[in-house]
C-alpha positions as CSV (number, residue, x, y, z in Angstrom):
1,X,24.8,-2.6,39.7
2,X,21.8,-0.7,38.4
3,X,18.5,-1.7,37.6
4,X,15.4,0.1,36.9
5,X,13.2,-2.4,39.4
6,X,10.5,-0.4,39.4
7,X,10.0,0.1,35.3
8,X,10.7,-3.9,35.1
9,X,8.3,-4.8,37.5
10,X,5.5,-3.1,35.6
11,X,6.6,-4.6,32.6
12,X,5.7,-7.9,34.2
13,X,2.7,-6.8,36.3
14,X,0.0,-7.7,33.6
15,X,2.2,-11.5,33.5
16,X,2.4,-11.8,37.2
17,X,-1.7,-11.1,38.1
18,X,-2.1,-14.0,35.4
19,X,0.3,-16.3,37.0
20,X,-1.4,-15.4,40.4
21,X,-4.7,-16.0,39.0
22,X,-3.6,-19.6,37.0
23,X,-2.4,-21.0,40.5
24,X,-5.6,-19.5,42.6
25,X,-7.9,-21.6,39.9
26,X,-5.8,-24.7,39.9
27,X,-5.4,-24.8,44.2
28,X,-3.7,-28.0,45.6
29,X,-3.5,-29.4,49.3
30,X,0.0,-30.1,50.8
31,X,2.1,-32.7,49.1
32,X,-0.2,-32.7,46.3
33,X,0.9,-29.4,44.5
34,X,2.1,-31.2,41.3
35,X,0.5,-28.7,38.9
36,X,1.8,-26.4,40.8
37,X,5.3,-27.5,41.3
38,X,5.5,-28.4,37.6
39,X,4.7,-24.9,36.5
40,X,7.7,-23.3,39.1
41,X,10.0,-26.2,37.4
42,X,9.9,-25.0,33.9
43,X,9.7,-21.3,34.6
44,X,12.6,-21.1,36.6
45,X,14.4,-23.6,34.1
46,X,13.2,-21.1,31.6
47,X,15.4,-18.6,33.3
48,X,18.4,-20.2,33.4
49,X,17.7,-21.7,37.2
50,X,19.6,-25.1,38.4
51,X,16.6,-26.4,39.4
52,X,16.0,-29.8,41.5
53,X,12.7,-31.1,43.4
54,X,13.0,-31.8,47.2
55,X,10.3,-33.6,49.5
56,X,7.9,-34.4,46.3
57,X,6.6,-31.1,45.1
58,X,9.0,-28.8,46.3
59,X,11.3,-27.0,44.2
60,X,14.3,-25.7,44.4
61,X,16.0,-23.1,41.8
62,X,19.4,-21.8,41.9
63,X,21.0,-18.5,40.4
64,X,24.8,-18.4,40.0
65,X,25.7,-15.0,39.5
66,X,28.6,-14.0,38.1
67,X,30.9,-12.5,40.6
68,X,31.4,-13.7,44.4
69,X,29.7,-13.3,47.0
70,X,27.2,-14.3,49.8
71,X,24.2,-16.5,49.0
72,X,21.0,-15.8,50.3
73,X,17.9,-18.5,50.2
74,X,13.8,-16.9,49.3
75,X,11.2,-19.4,50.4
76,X,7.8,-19.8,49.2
77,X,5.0,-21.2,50.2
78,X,2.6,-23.1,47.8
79,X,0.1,-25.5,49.2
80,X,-3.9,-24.2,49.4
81,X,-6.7,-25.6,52.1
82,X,-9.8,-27.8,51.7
83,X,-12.2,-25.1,51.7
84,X,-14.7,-24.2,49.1
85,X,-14.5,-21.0,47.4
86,X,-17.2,-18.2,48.4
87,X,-17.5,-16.2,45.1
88,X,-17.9,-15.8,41.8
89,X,-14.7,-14.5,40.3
90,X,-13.5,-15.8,36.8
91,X,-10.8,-17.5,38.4
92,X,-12.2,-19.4,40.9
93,X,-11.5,-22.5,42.6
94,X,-11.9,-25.3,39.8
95,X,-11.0,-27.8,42.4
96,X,-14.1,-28.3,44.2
97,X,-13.4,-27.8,48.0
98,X,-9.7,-26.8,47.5
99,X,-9.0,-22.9,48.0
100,X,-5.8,-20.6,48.0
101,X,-7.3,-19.0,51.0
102,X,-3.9,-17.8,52.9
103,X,-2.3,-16.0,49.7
104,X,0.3,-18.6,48.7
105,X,-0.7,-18.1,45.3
106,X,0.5,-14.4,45.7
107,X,3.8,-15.8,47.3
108,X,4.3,-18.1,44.2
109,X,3.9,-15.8,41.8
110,X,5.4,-13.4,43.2
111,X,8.6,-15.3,43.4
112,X,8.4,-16.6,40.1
113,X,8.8,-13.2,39.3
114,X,11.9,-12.4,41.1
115,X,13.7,-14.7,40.2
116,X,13.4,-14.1,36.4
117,X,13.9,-9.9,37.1
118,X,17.2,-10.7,38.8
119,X,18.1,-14.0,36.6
120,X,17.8,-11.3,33.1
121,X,20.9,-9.4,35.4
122,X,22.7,-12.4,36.6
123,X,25.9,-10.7,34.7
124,X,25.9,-8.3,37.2
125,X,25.0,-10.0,40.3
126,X,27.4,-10.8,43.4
127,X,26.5,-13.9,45.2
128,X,24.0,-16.4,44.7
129,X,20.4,-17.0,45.5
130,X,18.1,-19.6,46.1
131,X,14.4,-20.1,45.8
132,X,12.5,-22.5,47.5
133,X,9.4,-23.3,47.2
134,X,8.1,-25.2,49.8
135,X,4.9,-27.7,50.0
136,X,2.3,-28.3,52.8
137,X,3.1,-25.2,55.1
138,X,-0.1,-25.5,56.2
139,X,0.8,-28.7,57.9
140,X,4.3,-28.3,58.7
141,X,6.1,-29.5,55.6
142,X,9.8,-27.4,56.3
143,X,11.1,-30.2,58.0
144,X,10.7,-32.8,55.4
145,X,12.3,-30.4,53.1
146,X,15.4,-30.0,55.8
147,X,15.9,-33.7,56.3
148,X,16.0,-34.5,52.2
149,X,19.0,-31.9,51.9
150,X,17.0,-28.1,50.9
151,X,19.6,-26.1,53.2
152,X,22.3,-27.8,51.0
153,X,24.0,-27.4,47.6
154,X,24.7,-24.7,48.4
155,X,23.8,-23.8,52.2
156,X,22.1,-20.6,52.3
157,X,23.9,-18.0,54.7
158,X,20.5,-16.5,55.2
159,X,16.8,-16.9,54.3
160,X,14.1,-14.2,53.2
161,X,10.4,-14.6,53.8
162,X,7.2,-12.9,52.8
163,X,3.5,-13.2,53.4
164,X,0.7,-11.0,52.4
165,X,-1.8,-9.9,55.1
166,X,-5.0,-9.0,55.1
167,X,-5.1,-7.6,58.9
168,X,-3.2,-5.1,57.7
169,X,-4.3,-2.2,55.5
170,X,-2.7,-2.3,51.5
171,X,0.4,-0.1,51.6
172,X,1.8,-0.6,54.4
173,X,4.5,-3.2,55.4
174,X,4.7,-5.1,58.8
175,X,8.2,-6.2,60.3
176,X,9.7,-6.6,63.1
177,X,12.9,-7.6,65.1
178,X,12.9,-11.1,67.5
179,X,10.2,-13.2,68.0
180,X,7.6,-13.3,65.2
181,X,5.3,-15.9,65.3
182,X,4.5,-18.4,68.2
183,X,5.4,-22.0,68.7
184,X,2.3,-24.0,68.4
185,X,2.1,-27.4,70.1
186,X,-0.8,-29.5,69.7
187,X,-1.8,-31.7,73.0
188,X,-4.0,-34.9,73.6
189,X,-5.7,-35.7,77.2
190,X,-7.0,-38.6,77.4
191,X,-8.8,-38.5,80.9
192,X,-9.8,-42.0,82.6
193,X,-12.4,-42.7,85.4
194,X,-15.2,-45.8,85.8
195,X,-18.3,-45.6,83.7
196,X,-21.4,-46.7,85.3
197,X,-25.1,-45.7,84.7
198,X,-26.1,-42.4,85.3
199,X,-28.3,-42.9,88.0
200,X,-25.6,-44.5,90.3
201,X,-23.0,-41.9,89.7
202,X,-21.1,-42.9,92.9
203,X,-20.3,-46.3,91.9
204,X,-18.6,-44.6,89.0
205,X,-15.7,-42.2,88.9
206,X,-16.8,-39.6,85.6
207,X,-14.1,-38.4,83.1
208,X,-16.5,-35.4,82.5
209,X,-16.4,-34.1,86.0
210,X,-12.9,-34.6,86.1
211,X,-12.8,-32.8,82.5
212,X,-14.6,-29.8,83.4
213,X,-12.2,-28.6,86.2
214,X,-9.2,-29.3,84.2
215,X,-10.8,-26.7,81.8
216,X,-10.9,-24.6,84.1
217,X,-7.6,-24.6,85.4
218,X,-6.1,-24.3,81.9
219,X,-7.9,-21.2,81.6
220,X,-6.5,-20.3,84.9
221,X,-2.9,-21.0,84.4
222,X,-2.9,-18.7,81.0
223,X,-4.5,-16.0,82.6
224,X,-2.5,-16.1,85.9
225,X,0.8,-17.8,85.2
226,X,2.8,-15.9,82.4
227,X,2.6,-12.4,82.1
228,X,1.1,-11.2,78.3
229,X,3.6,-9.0,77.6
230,X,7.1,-10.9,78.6
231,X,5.6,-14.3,78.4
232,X,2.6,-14.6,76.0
233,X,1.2,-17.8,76.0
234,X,-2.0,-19.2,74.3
235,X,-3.6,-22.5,75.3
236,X,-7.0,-23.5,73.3
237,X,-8.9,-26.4,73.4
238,X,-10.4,-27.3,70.5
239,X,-11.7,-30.3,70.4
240,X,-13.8,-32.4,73.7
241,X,-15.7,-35.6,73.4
242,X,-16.7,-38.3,76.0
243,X,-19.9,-40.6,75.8
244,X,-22.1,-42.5,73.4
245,X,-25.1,-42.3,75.6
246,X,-27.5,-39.6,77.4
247,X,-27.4,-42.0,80.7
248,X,-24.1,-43.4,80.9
249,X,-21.3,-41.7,82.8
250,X,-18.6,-43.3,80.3
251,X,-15.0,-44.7,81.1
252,X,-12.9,-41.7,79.6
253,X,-12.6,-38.2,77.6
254,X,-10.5,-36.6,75.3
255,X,-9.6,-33.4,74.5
256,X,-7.3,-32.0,72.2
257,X,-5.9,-28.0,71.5
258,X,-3.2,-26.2,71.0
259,X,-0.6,-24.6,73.0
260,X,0.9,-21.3,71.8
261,X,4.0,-19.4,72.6
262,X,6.0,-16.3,71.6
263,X,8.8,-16.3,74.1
264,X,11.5,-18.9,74.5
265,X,10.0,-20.6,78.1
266,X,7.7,-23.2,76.1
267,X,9.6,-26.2,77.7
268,X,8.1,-24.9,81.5
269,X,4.9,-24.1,79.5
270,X,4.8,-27.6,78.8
271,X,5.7,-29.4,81.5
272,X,3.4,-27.4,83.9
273,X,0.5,-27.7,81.9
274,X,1.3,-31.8,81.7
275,X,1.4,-31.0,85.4
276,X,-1.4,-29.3,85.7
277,X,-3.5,-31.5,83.8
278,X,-2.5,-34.7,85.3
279,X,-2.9,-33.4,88.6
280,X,-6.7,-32.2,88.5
281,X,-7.5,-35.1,86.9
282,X,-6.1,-37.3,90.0
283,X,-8.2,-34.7,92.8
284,X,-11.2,-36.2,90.8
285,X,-10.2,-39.9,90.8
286,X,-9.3,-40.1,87.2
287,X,-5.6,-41.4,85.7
288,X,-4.5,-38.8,82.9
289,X,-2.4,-39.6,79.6
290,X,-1.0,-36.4,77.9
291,X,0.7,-36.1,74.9
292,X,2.1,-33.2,73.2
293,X,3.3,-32.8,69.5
294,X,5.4,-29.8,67.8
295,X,3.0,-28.3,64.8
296,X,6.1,-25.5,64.3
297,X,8.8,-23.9,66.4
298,X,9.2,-20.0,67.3
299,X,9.6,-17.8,64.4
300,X,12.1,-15.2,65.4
301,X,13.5,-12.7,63.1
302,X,17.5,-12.0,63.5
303,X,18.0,-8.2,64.2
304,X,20.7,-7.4,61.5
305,X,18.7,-8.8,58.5
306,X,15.6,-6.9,60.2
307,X,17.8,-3.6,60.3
308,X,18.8,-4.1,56.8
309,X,14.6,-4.8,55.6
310,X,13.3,-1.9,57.4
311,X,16.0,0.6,56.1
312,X,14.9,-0.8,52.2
313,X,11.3,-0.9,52.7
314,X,11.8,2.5,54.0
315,X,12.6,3.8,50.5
316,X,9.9,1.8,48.8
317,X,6.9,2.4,51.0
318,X,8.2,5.4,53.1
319,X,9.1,5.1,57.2
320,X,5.4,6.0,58.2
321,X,4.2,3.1,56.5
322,X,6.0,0.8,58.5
323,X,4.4,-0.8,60.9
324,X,4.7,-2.9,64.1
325,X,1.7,-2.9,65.7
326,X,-0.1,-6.7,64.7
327,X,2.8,-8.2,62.8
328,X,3.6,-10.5,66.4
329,X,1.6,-13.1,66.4
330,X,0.0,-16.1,68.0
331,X,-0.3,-18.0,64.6
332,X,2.7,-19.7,63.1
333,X,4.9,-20.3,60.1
334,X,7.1,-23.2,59.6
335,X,9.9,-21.1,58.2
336,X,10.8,-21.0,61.7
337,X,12.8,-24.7,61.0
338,X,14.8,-23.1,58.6
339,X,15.9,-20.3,60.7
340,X,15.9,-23.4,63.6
341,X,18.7,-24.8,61.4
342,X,21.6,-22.5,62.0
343,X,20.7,-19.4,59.5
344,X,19.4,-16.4,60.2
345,X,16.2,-15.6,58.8
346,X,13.8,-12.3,58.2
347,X,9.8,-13.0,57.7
348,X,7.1,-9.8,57.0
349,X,4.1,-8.9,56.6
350,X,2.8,-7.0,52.9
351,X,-0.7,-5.5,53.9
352,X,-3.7,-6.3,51.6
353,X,-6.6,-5.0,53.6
354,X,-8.5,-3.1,51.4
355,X,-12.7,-3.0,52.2
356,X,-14.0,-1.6,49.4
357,X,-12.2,-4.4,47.5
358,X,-13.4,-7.2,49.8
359,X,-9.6,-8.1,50.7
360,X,-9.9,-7.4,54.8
361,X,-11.5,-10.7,55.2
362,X,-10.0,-13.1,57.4
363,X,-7.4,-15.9,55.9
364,X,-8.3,-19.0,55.7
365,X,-11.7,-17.9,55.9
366,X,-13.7,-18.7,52.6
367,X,-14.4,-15.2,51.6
368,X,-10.4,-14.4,50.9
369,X,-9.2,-12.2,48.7
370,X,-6.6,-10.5,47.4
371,X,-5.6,-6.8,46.9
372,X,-3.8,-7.9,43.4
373,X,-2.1,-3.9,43.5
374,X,0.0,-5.6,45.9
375,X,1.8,-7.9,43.9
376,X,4.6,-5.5,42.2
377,X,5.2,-4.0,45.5
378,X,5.9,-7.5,47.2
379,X,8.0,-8.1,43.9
380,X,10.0,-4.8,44.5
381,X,10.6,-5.6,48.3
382,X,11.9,-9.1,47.9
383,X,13.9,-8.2,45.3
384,X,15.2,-5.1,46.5
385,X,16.0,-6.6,50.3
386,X,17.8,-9.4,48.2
387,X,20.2,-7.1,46.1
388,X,20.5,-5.1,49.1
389,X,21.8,-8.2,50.8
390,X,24.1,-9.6,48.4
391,X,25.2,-5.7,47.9
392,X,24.4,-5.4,44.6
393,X,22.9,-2.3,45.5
């Protein structure tokens, strides 16, 4: 099977930045992206897609080609975040406090894209693939998508992801083999003593003092308890609030944050910090409820499909501008519950970090922006990793 990727992808670049652009001025919050999903629907029927929605606004298209062979399943994310916009390009934000600000907009496009290149060759194509575009990533939306059937008709026998990245400089391309992205749990302590005024503190038992030393040993048990290169673990508190009043000790405190691991020991993580907590709070007279909630699992890349990335990227970029350093991180991505569901599954990194062209700054920070030179090179890598895999090339 041949096809000139490279002279079709320019042939779409000028359509592709517009598409980018359309989505980044119409940005919608998680479950809400029925522009959005409405404009995926009727391009991919457009190109010949089967095409169904799953979990509200995601969508699902399908291309049959027409000889045998594996079927491999390209996931998008598409949801943006309540911020408000911090510039004055053309195609801004027209949803007031609702910004692409991660670079799902790229990723949309961007598919959109590869899946009409490969659907104009579907002739020639061994295999089917799928692409998924999936709602609310932000807040964990893969597993809704799972439980109303997305891994089915057909099931994928492996799934591709992709994510732009500002951390790391335009040109270059971040992947690597095994764990990816951490876990990320999100805990509740609610701490309980007496409340009493603040002149009689001991006819009280205070939440606060009880508090404070728990922080402590948190801090302690990261630092001292799991080594940062076999075991890296994360544990943040973000959130602490006790009292109404300057002179009353009060009855209880809570304090929420987020527990964070890239290795497969979270279960222990878990139970010795529910340990932990309960403990110090009881050497300062105080009962302790904790409560812990999975935001996403651990992403990890399978080695094969990794292999098989690195060697095409390879070609397209060149070997030196593959990189590992900064692609492991303590963030997460629910394409980990796909993988989670029995198919192995390959997520990288596409560098946009480009000063002089503002597009280093953080994501979801309100000054985000995109390196838009990136987008036919993200188009080229998926769709040359996906050939590759079905080997159609």
């Amino acid at each position: 099977m041949y096809i000139d990727i490279r002279k079709e992808i320019e042939a779409l670049s000028a359509e592709t930045v517009g598409l980018r652009r359309d989505i980044h001025a119409h940005p919608e919050l998680g479950f809400r992206e029925f522009r959005t999903a409405n404009i995926i629907e009727r391009r991919l029927a457009d190109c010949g897609l089967r095409v169904r929605r799953c979990a509200g606004t995601g969508v699902i298209g399908v291309l049959e080609g027409a000889k045998p062979g594996k079927t491999l399943m390209l996931r998008s994310d598409m949801d943006a975040l309540p911020l408000a916009e911090n510039n004055e390009l053309p195609f801004c934000s027209q949803n007031p406090g609702v910004m692409h600000a991660c670079g799902h907009d790229c990723h949309v496009a961007v598919q959109l894209q590869v899946a009409k290149l490969l659907a104009a060759h579907r002739d020639e194509l061994p295999g089917t693939l799928v692409f998924l575009f999936q709602p609310n990533e932000e807040e964990i939306g893969a597993p809704r998508m799972i439980e109303q059937g997305a891994l089915t008709d057909p099931r994928p026998d492996a799934i591709l992801g992709m994510h732009v990245w500002s951390p790391i400089q335009t040109g270059k391309v971040g992947m690597v083999s095994g764990p990816c992205c951490a876990s990320s749990y999100y805990f509740k302590a609610t701490i309980r003593g007496k409340g009493t005024h603040g002149c009689l503190p001991e006819r009280g038992v205070s939440p606060i003092e009880a508090g404070r030393h728990v922080l402590a040993a948190i801090n302690s048990m990261q630092t001292m308890e799991y080594g940062t290169l076999d075991e890296p673990t994360l544990i943040t508190v973000g959130s602490l609030h006790a009292g109404d009043y300057m002179n009353i000790i009060p009855d209880e405190l809570t304090m929420e944050g987020s527990i964070r691991c890239l290795h497969r020991n979270e279960a222990a993580v878990h139970a010795r910090f529910r340990e932990l907590v309960t403990a110090v709070s009881a050497a300062y007279r105080c009962d302790c409820d904790v409560s812990l909630t999975c935001g996403n699992s651990m992403l990890e890349n399978d080695a094969q499909l990794a292999e098989l990335a690195r060697s095409v990227a390879a070609g397209v970029v060149g070997e030196g501008n593959i990189v590992s350093e900064g692609v492991r991180e303590m963030g997460g991505d629910d394409l980990a519950e796909f993988f989670l569901a029995g198919i192995p599954g390959f997520y990288y990194l596409v560098g946009m970090g480009n000063r002089a062209k503002g597009s280093d700054a953080a994501h979801h920070s309100r000054d985000f922006r995109v390196d838009e030179d990136v987008l036919d090179l993200c188009v080229e890598l998926q769709a040359r990793i996906a050939l590759t895999y079905l080997d159609a090339l």
